[in-house]
C-alpha positions in Angstrom: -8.7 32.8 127.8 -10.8 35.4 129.4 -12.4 32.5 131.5 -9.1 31.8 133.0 -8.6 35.6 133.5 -11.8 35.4 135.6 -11.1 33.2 137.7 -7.9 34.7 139.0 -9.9 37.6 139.6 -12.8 35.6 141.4 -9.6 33.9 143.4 -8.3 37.1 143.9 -11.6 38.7 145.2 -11.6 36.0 147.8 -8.4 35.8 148.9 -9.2 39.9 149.9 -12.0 39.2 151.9 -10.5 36.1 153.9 -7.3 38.7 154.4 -10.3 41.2 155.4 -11.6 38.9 157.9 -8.0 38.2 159.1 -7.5 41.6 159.6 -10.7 42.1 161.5 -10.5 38.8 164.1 -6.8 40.3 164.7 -7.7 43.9 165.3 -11.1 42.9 167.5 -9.0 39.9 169.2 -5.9 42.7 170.3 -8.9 45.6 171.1 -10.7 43.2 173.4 -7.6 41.9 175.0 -6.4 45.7 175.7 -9.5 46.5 177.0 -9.5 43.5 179.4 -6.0 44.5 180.6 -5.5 47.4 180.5 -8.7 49.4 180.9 -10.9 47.1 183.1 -7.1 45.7 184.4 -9.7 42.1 185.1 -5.6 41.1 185.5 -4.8 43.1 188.9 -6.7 40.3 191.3 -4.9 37.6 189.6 -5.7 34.7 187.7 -9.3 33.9 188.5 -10.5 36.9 188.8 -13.9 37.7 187.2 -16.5 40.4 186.6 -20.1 39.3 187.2 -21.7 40.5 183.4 -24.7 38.0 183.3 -24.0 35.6 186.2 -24.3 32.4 185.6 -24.4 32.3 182.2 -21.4 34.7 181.4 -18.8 36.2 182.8 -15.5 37.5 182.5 -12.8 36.2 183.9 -9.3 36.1 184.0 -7.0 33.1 182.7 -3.7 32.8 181.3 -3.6 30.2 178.8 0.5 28.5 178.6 0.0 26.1 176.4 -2.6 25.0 173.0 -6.5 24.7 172.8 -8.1 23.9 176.7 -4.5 24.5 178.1 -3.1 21.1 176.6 0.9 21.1 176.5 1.7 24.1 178.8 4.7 26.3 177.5 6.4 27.5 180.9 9.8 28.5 179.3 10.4 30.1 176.7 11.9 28.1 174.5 8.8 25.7 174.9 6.7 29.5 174.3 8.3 30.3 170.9 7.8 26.7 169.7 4.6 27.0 169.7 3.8 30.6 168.6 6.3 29.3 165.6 4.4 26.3 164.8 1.2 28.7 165.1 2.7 30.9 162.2 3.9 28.2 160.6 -0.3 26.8 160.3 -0.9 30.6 159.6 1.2 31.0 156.5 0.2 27.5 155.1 -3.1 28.5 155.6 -2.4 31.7 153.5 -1.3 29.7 151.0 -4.0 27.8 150.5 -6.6 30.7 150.7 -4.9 32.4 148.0 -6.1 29.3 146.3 -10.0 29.6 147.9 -12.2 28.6 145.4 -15.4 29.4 147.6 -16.1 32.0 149.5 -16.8 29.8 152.7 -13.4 28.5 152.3 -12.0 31.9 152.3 -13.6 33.3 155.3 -12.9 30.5 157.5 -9.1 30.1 156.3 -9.3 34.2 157.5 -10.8 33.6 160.4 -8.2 30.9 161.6 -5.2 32.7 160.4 -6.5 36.4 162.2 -7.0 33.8 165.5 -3.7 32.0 165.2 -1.9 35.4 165.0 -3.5 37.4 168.1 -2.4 34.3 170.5 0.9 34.5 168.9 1.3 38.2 169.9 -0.1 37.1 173.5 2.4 34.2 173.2 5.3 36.6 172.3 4.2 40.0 173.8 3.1 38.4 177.5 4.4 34.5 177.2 1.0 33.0 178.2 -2.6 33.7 175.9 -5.0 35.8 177.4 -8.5 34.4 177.7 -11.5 36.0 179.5 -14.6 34.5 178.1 -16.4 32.6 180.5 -19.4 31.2 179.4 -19.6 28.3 181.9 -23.0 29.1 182.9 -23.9 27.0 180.1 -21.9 24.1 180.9 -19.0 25.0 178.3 -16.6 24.6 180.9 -13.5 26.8 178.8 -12.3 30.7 179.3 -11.5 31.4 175.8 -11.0 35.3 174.1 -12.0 36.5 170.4 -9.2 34.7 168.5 -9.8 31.1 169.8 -13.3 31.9 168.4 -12.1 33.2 165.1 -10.1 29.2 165.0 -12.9 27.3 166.4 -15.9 29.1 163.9 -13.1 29.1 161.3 -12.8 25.3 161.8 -16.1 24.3 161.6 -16.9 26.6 158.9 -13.9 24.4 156.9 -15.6 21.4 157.7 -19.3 22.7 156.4 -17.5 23.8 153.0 -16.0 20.6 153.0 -19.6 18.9 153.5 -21.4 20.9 151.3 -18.3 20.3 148.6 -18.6 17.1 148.9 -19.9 15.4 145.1 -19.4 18.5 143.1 -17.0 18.3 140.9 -13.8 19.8 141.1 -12.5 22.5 139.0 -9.1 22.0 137.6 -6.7 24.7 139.4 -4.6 27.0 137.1 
């Protein structure tokens, strides 16, 4: 009995800290974003525009994503733009789900990760109908602008995949 009591707690713990890092991928992803437009306004010259920081290896510059990863399916009305920022929540809350069932604490960071990403593009999505990206590290021949939430869902991504690898031929605990 006290074994099952444990692990609810140890399920608990982790479902905090991938809420924790959620939390912090959404605050940093919104901070940065503010900063870029409103404080160094990188968005008065228009799309394109850029700020030398470490030329050519990075940069910022100015791109409004309308559509899904690398601009794919661009959302030009809105309609098309609350489709996807509700299929976005909709991955967000069935990814809260599952890490409220995390089991490791690589699962639960990289389920937080995702989810805090997935949610600062929906608030670009809703709040200025395209997503904000200004991270520009084409200097080293990755070719994409991207900000601090697509980060959060590519490292969160990859991160699922490692747990999955490293997972792989343990057995599996029974869930509750």
């Amino acid at each position: 009995m006290s074994k099952m009591f444990g692990r609810r707690r140890g399920r608990a713990r982790l479902a905090a800290t991938g809420f924790f890092v959620a939390g912090l991928v959404l605050a940093l992803d919104q901070i940065t974003k503010h900063i870029i437009l409103r404080v160094v306004d990188l968005d008065a010259g228009g799309p394109g525009s850029q700020i030398r920081v470490l030329d050519p290896v990075f940069n910022l510059t100015m791109v409004w994503n309308r559509g899904v990863s690398f601009g794919l399916l661009a959302a030009d009305s809105l309609w098309q733009r609350l489709l996807l920022a509700g299929f976005s929540l909709l991955i967000a809350g069935v990814l809260t789900a599952w890490l409220t069932k995390a089991e490791r604490w690589l699962q639960a960071v990289a389920f937080g990760l995702v989810i805090g990403g997935a949610i600062g593009n929906v608030i670009d999505r809703l709040v200025y109908g395209a997503v904000a990206d200004f991270l520009d590290f084409s200097g080293l021949y990755f070719p994409y602008v991207f900000n601090v939430a697509d980060a959060g869902i590519s490292i969160g991504v990859a991160l699922l995949v490692l747990d999955l690898l490293l997972d792989n031929g343990r057995p599996q605990s029974r869930p509750l």
